[in-house]
C-alpha positions in Angstrom: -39.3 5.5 -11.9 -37.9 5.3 -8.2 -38.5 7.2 -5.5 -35.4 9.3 -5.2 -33.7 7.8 -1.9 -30.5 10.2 -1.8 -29.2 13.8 -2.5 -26.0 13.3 0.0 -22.4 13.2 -0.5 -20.7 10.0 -1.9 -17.1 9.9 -0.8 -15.0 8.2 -4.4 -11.6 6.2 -4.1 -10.0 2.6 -4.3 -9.3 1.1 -1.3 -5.7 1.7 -0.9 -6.0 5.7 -1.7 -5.6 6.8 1.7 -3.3 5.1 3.6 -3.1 2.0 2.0 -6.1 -0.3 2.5 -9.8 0.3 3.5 -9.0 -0.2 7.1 -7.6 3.1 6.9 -10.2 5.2 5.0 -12.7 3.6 7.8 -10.1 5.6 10.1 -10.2 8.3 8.3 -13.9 8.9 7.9 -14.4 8.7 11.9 -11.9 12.5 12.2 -13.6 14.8 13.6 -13.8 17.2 10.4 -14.6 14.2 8.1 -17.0 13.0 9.9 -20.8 13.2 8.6 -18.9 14.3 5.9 -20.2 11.8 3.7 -23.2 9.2 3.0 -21.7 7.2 0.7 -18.5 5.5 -0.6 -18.3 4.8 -3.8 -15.2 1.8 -3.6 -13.6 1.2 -6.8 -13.3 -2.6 -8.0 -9.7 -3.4 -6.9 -11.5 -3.7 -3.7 -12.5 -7.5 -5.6 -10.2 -9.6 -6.4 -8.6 -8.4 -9.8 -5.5 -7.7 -12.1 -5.1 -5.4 -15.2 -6.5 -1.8 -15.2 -6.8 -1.1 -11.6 -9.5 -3.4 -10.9 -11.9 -3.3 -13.6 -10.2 -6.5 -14.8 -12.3 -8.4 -12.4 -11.3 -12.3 -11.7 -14.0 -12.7 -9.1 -16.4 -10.5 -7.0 -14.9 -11.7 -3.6 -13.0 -9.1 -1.5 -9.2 -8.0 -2.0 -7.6 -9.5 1.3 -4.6 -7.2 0.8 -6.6 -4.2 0.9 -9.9 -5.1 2.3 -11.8 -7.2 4.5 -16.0 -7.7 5.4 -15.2 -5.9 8.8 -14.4 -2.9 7.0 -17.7 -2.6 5.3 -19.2 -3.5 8.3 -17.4 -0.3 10.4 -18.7 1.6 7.3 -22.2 0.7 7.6 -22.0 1.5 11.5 -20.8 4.5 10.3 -24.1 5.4 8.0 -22.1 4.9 4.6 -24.0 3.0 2.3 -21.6 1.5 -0.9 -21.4 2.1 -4.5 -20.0 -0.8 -6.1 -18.6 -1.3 -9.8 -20.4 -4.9 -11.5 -18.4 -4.8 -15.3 -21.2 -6.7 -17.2 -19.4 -6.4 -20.7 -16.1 -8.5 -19.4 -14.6 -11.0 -16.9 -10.4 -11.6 -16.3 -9.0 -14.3 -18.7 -7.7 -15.6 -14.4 -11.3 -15.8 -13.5 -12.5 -19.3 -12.9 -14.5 -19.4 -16.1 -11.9 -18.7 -18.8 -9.2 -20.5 -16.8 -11.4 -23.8 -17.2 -12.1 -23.3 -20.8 -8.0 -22.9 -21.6 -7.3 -26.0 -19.6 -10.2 -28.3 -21.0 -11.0 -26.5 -24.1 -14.4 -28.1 -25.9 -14.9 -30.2 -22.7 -15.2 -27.2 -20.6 -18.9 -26.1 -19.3 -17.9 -22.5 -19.8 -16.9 -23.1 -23.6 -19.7 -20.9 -24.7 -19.3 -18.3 -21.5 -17.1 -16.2 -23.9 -17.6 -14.9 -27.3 -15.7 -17.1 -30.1 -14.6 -14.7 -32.4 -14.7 -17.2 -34.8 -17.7 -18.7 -34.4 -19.2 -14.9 -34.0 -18.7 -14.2 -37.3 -18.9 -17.4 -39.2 -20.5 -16.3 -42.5 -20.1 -13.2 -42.1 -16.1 -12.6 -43.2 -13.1 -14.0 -44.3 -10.6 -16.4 -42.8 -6.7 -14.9 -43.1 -4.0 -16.7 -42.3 -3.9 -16.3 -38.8 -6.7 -18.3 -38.5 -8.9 -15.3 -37.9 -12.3 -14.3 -39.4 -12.1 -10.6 -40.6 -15.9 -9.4 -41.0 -16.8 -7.8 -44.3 -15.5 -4.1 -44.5 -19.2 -3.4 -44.5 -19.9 -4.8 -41.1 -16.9 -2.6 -39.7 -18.0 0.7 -40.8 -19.9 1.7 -37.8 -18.4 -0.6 -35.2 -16.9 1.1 -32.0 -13.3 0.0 -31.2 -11.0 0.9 -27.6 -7.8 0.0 -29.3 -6.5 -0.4 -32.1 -6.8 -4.0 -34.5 -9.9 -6.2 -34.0 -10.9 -6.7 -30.5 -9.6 -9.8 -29.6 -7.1 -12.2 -28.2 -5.8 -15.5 -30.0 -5.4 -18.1 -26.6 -4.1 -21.4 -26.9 -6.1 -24.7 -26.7 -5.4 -27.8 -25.0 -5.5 -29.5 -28.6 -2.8 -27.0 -29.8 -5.2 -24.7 -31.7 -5.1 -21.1 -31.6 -8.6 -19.5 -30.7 -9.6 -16.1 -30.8 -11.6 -14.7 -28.4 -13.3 -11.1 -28.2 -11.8 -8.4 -26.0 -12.8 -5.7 -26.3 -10.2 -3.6 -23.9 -6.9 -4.4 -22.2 -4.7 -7.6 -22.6 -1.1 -8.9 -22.0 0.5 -11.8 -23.5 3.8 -13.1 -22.0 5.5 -15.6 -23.5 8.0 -17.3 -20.8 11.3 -18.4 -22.4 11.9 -21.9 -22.0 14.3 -23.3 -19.4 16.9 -26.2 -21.2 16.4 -28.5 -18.4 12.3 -28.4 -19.0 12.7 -28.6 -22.9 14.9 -31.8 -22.5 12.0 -33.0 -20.4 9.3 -32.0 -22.4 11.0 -32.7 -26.2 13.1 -35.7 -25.0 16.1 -33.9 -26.3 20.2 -34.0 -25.4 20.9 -30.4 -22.9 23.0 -28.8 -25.7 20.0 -29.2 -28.1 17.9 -27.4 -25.7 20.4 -24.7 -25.2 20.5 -24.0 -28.7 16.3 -24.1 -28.9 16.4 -21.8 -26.1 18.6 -19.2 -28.0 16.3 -20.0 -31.2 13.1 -19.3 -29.2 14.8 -15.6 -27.6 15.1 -14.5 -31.4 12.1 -15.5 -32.9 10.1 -13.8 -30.1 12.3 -10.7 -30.9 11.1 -11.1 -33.7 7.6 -11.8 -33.9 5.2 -13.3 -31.0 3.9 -15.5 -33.8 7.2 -17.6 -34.0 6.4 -17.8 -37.6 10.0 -16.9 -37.9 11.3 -19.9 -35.6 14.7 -21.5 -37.5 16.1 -24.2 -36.0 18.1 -25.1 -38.9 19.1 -29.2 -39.2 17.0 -29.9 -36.0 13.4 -27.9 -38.1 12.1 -31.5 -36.9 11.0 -30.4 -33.8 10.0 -27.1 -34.8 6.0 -28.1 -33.8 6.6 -29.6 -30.3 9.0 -26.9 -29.6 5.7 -24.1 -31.2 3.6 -25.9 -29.1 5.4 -26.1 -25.8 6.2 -22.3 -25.9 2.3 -22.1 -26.7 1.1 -24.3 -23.7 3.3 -22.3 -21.6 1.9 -18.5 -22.4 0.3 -16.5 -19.8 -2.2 -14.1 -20.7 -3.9 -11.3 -19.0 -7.4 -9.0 -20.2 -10.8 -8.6 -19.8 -12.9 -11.1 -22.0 -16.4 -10.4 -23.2 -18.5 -12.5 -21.8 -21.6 -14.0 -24.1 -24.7 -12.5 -22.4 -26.6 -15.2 -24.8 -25.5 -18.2 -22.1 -27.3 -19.0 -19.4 -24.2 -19.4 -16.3 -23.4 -15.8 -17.8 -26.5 -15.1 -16.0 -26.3 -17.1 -13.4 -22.8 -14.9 -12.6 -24.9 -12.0 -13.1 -27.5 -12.6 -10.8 -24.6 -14.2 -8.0 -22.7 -11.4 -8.4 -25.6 -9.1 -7.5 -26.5 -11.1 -4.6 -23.2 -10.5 -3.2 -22.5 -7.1 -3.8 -26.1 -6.1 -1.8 -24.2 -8.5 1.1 -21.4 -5.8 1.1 -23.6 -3.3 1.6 -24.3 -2.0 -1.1 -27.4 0.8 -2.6 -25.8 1.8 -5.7 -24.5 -0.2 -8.4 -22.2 1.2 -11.4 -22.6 -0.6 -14.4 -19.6 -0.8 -16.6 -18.9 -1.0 -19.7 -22.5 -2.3 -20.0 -23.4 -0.7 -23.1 -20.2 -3.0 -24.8 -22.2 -6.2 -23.5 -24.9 -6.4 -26.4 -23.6 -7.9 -30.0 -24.6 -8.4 -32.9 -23.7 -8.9 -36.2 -23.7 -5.8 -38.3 -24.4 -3.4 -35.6 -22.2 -0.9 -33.7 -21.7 -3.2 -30.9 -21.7 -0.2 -28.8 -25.1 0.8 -26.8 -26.9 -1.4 -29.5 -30.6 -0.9 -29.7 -33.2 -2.4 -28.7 -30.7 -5.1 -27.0 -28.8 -3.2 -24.8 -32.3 -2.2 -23.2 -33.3 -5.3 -23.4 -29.9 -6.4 -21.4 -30.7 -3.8 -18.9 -34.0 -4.8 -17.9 -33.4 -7.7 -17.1 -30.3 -6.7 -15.1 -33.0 -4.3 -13.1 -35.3 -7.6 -12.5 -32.7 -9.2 -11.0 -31.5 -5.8 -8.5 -34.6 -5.3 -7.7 -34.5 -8.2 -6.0 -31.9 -6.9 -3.7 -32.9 -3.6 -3.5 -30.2 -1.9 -5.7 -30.4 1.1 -7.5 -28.3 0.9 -10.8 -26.2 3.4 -12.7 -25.6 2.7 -16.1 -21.8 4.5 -17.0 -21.9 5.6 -20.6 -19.8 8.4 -22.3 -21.9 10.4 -25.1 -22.0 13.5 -27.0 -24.8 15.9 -25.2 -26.1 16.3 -28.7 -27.2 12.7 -28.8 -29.4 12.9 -26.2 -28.5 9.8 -24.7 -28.3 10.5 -20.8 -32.1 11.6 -21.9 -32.7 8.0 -23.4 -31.1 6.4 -19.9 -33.1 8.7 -17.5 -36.4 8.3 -19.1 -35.8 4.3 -18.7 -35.7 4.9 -15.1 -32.0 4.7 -13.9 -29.9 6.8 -12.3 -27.1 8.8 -15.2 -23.7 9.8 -14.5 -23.5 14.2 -14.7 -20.0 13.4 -17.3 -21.1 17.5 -18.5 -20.7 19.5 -15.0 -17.0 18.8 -14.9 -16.3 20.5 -18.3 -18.7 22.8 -18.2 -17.4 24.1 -14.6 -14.3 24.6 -15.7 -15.6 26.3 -18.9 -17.4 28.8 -16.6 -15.1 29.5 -14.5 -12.4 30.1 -17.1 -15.3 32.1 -18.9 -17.3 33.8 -16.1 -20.4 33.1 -18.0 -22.4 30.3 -16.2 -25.2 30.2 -19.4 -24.5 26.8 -20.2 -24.1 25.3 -16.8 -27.8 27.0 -16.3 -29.0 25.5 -19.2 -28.0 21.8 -17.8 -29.4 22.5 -14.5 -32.4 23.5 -15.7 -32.6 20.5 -17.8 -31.9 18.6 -14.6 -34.7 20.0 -12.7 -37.2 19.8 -15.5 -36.6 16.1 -16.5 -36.3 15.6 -12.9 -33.2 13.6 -13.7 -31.6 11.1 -10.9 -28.1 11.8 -11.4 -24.9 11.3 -9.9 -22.4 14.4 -10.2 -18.8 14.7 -9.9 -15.6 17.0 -10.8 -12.9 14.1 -11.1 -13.2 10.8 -10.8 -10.9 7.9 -11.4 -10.3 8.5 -15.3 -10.0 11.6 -17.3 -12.2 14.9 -17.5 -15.1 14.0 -20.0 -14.6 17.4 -22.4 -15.9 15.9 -25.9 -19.2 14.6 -24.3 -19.9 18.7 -24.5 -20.5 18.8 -27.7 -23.9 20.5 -28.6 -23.7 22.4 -25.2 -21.0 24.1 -26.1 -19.8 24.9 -29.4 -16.6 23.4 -30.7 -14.1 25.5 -30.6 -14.7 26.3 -26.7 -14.5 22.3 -26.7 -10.8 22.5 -27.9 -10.0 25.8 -26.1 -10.8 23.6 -22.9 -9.0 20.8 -24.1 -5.9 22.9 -24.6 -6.2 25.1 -21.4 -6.1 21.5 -19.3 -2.8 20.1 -21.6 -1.2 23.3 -21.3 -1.3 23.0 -17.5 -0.3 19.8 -17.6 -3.2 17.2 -18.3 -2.4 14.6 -21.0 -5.0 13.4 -24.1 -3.9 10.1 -25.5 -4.4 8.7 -28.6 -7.1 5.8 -29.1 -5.9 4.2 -32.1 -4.7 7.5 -33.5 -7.6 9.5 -33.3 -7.1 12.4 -30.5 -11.3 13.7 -31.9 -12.9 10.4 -30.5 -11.1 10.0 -27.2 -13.6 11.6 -24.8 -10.9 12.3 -21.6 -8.4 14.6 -20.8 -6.2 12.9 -17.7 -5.6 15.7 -14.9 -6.5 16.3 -11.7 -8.6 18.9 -11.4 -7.1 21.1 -9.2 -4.6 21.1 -12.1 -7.0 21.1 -14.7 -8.2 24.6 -12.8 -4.3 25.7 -12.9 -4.4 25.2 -9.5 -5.8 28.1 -8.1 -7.6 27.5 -4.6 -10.6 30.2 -4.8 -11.3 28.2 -8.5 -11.4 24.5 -6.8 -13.4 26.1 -3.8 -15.8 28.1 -6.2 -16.1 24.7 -8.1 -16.9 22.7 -5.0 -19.4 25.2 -3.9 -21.2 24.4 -6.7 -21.2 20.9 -6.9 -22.6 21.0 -3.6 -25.7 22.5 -4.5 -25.8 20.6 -7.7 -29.2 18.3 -7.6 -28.8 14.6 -7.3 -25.9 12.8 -5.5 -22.5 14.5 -5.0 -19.4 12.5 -5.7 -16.3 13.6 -4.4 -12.8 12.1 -5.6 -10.5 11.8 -3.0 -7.6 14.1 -4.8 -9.9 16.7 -5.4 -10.9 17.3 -1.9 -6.9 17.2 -0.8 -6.4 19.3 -3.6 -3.4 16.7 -5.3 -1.8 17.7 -8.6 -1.1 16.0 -11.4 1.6 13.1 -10.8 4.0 13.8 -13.4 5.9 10.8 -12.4 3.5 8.3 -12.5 2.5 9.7 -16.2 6.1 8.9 -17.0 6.0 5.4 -15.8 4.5 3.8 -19.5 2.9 1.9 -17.7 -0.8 -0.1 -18.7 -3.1 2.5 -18.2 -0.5 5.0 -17.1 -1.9 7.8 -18.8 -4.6 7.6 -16.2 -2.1 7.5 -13.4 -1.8 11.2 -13.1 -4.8 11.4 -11.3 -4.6 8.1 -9.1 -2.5 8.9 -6.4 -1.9 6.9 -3.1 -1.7 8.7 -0.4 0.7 7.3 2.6 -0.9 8.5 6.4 2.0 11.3 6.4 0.5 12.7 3.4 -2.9 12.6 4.6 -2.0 14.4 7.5 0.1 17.1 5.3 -3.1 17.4 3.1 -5.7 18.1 5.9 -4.1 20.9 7.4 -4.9 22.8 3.9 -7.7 26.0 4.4 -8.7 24.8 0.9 -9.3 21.1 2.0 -11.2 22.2 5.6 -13.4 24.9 3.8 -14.2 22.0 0.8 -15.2 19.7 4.0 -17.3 22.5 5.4 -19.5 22.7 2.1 -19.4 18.8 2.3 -21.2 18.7 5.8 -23.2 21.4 4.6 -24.4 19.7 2.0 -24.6 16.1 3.3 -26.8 17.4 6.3 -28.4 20.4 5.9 -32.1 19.9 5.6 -33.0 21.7 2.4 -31.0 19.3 0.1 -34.0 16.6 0.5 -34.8 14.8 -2.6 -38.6 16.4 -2.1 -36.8 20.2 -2.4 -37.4 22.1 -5.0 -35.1 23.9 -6.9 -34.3 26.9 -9.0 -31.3 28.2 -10.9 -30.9 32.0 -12.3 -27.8 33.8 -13.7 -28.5 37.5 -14.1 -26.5 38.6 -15.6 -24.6 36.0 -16.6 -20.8 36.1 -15.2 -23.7 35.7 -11.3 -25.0 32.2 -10.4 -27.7 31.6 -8.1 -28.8 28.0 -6.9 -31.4 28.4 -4.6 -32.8 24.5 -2.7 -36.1 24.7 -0.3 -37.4 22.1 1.6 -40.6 23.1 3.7 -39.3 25.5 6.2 -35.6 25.0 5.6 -34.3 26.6 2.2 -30.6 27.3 1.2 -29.3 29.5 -1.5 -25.2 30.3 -3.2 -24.7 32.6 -4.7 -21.4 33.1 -6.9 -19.6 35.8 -9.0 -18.0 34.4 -11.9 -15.5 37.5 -12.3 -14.1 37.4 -9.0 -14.6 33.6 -8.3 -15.8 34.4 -5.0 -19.4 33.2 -3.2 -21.3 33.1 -0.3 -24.4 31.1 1.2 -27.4 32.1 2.8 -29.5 29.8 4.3 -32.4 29.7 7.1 -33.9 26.8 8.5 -36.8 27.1 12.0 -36.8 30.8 11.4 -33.5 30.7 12.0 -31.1 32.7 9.5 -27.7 31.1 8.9 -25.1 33.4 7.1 -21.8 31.6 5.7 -18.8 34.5 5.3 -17.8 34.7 1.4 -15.2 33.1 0.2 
């Protein structure tokens, strides 16, 4: 395992959060009260060049011009911020270079086995229907994961005419353009009235069905195929394709892509949707094993190269033990239980659970990265076997009722792990409770992430909820804030006192990675954190009931009292 290298504060937002564009942030970070605020910057991937889902629909690893350019990282890295970047490993845009290649020159291109061939996949192993689609054997699907509903995949067309699917495992967008009359008497060779009427016949059978199985052109049925075919040619598609780990220029992306992100800056990388990369037939397809380890290592290889400490992002149950799996590999694990179980003690005033996971922190010496929001939901199922279930759906319904959102994935509410809210909201925005929360987050071991809302305190955007939107649901804790609202939001108490524990905790020399820790809760609505670090030592200590706390801490000989809040 690594030496532990950080215990800091990592600041957590895209690039256009606060004020519109990294430039800004960089701005921002230099304030007085911001700054030495933070260690880190965790930049979410619409920083790269990107479409669907807010940037994890990557089309290539180079920088976002509108929002970002190599002099901003640079003014970071002046600034003693090191970056956390997002590499997806499990998908690339169908705009990126390699899938745009293999739509124009099909079989001929040298990326025709980058992607995973649905088809091809699961040749033998299923049934052609008459989409021209291999469904696997019921058997095969038992215990497969799915994000949506249907198989995962999208049917793109080829330069031959054929319609190929392709696995995907998330988002996608298919527009079909209606054709223009004066390009259809181009294209078909037909009189302008003709291609009027084919124009109106194309508008209903897309009502209709995207297929255009239903595509009546009555006396003129001759042309029926060129006129399929044109509309065909003419889609534009959007969504994150698997890529085929099995091919070797997937690797060569891999190991390009790493090179580049370590010449932004970057110490930490977040690894996405990794545990989606590994198939094979008749497994899961989610976190298979041994492959997925097997994918992994050699990942590490590769960042070891460039001195990059990885972070595998996987959503589990507690009860199946597989943050323990992660951590005992060596990597870094993402805390996805503190932010349930805070609010779970807070609402509770018994802190028995969160004690329990601290202590598990300490004692498996686990190199983890913590958080209270973050860019998706609250992570409230992954508590199961910490807490029991019925708190699980108590805490669920405390967040809804004050006006978080759960959606559906592919009708099933019990296996969607988030509940979108800020958490301000989600703590039914009440000051002393984010405050309390912050306080302890920020003697939480491991690396502190902060999400940018959280520290100004924004509520849920109702609005943005509304919007229907891709991805929408996720929207109501994504916020932009313009320069006038930064301004508005800094002049809060609560923000200046959640900045205070921020500089506490990013500089104070008892949070060393070498400090040893201890947690107590006696009784149990008191919490106790207590970090020491040679001659510097610093302890909180909280009451539950009252949701107040305070800080003691001595470093030199030299007693420091913090007033209670």
């Amino acid at each position: 395992m690594k030496e532990k290298t950080q215990t800091g504060v990592m600041l957590n937002a895209y690039p256009d959060s606060l004020g519109g564009s990294l430039e800004a942030i960089v701005q921002w970070l230099k304030r007085n009260d911001v700054r030495n605020a933070f260690s880190a910057f965790y930049i979410l991937p619409s920083v790269f060049n990107s479409d669907l889902d807010r940037g994890f629909s990557i089309i290539d690893y180079s920088l976002n011009p509108v929002v970002a350019k190599k002099e901003d990282l640079v003014a970071l890295n002046r600034l003693g911020i090191a970056c956390k970047f997002d590499f997806v490993l499990n998908h690339l845009s169908v705009l990126s270079k390699p899938f745009q290649d293999l739509l124009e020159k099909g079989e001929q291109s040298p990326y025709k086995d980058f992607f995973i061939n649905w088809n091809t996949f699961w040749q033998g192993h299923g049934t052609m229907n008459d989409e021209g689609i291999i469904e696997p054997d019921a058997k095969l699907l038992e215990n497969m994961v799915f994000r949506k509903a249907g198989l995962p995949l999208l049917k793109v067309t080829m330069p031959d005419g054929r319609d190929v699917p392709y696995w995907n495992t998330f988002y996608q967008e298919v527009m079909t353009p209606i054709p223009n009359p004066q390009t259809l008497m181009k294209s078909l060779d037909v009189a302008y009235p003709l291609a009027c009427y084919m124009t109106e016949a194309i508008k209903q059978a897309l009502s209709e069905d995207d297929s255009l199985k239903t595509l009546d052109l009555g006396a003129f049925n001759q042309y029926c195929d060129q006129l399929i075919h044109h509309v065909k040619k003419h889609r534009q598609y959007l969504g994150q394709m698997d890529v085929n780990i099995h091919s070797p220029l997937v690797w060569d992306f891999y190991e390009d892509t790493l090179k580049k992100l370590a010449s932004y800056g970057a110490r930490i990388v977040r690894l996405d949707a990794f545990a989606y990369a590994h198939k094979a037939v008749g497994e899961a397809n989610f976190f298979n094993e041994p492959g997925t380890w097997e994918l992994l290592e050699n990942i590490s290889t590769i960042a070891n190269q460039y001195n990059l400490d990885l972070l595998p992002e996987i959503h589990a149950k507690y009860e199946d033990k597989v943050h323990q799996k992660v951590a005992d590999k060596g990597y870094h694990i993402y805390d996805f239980f503190l932010p349930g179980l805070l609010i779970y003690t807070l609402e509770n005033a018994n802190a028995d659970a969160l004690v329990q996971w601290i202590q598990e922190i300490i004692d498996h010496d686990y190199q983890v990265v913590t958080m209270l929001g973050c860019h998706d939901g609250i992570p409230l199922l992954d508590l199961k076997g910490l807490l029991p279930d019925e708190a699980i759906d108590t805490l669920i319904n405390t967040v809804v009722r004050r006006g978080g959102y759960v959606k559906d994935l592919h009708g099933k509410r019990n296996v969607y792990y988030q509940v979108n809210a800020t958490y301000y909201s989600a703590l039914g925005e009440n000051d002393q409770k984010l405050l309390c929360a912050r306080a302890i987050h920020s003697f939480m071991p491991g690396i502190v992430q902060v999400w940018y809302l959280d520290l100004l305190a924004g509520k849920n955007d109702i609005e943005a909820l509304k919007s229907g939107g891709v991805g929408s649901h996720k929207a109501i804790n994504r916020t932009n804030y313009t320069q006038a609202m930064i301004d508005e939001a800094m002049k809060q108490p609560l923000v200046q006192k959640q900045l205070r524990l921020l500089h506490f905790r990013n500089r104070f020399k008892a949070f060393s990675p070498k400090a040893t820790i201890s947690v107590t809760n006696e009784p149990n609505h008191h919490l106790c954190i207590h970090w020491k670090n040679n001659d510097a030592e610093a302890s909180l200590l909280v009451d539950l009931k009252q949701h107040t706390f305070s800080i003691k801490a001595m470093e030199n000989a030299q007693s420091i009292d913090w007033k209670m809040y």
